[in-house]
Steps between C-alpha positions, in 0.01 A plus 500: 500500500438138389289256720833334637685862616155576698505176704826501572461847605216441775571501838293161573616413868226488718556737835334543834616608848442231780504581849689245715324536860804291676757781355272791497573583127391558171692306227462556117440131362578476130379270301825254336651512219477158257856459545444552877212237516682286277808501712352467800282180463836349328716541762205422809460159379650248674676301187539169741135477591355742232292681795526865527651605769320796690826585671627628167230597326339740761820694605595481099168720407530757805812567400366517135204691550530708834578925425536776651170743478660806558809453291408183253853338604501091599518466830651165498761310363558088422753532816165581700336175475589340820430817668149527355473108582576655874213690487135543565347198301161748502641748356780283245136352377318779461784661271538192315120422416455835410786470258395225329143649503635820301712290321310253360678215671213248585601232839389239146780630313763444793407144552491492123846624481607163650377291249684730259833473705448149588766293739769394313567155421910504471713360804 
C-alpha cells in the first residue's frame, strides 16, 4: 500500500464524549472535517464588516461536530441553528470549544478567517 493509500485510509478525526450538565447528556464531539472547517469560517464571516459572526459560526460547528454516542448518527441539522441559538449558551459553548479543541480550530484562526474573507468593497 503506497504512502498516499495509508493516509487516506486513517481515520484521523479526533473523538471524545462531553457531558452537557444543563441537558444531562453525553454527546460524541468529532473533530471537523477540512471541508467542514473550511466551510464554516467562510460562511460565519460577516462579508460587510469582515467580523465573524458567533451567531453562525457556533450553531454551524454543533451541528458539524455534535454525534450520537450510542449510534454515531448527527444529531443536528443546518435547519437546527436557531434552535441551538435558543438554547443554553453554557452548554452551546461548551460543545463548540470543545469542537474546535478536537478539531484543531484555534479562536486565532476564526478572527483570522476575517482577514481572509475580508468586507467587500463593491456597492
Amino acid at each position: 500500500m503506497s504512502l498516499r493509500d495509508q493516509i487516506l485510509a486513517k481515520d484521523d478525526i479526533l473523538k471524545k464524549i462531553v457531558h452537557v450538565p444543563e441537558w444531562g447528556i453525553d454527546i460524541e464531539v468529532r473533530g471537523m472535517t477540512g471541508a467542514d472547517r473550511t466551510s464554516i469560517l467562510k460562511n460565519a464571516v460577516d462579508t460587510a464588516t469582515g467580523q465573524v459572526d458567533l451567531q453562525v459560526m457556533y450553531p454551524a460547528i454543533v451541528i458539524a461536530s455534535c454525534y450520537d454516542p450510542e449510534t454515531g448518527e448527527a444529531i443536528f441539522v443546518p435547519e437546527d441553528a436557531d434552535a441551538l441559538l435558543n438554547k443554553s449558551a453554557i452548554a452551546l459553548d461548551l460543545l463548540a470549544q470543545e469542537a474546535m479543541r478536537v478539531g484543531g480550530l484555534t479562536n486565532a484562526e476564526a478572527e483570522d478567517a476575517g482577514k481572509q474573507f475580508p468586507a467587500s468593497t463593491e456597492s
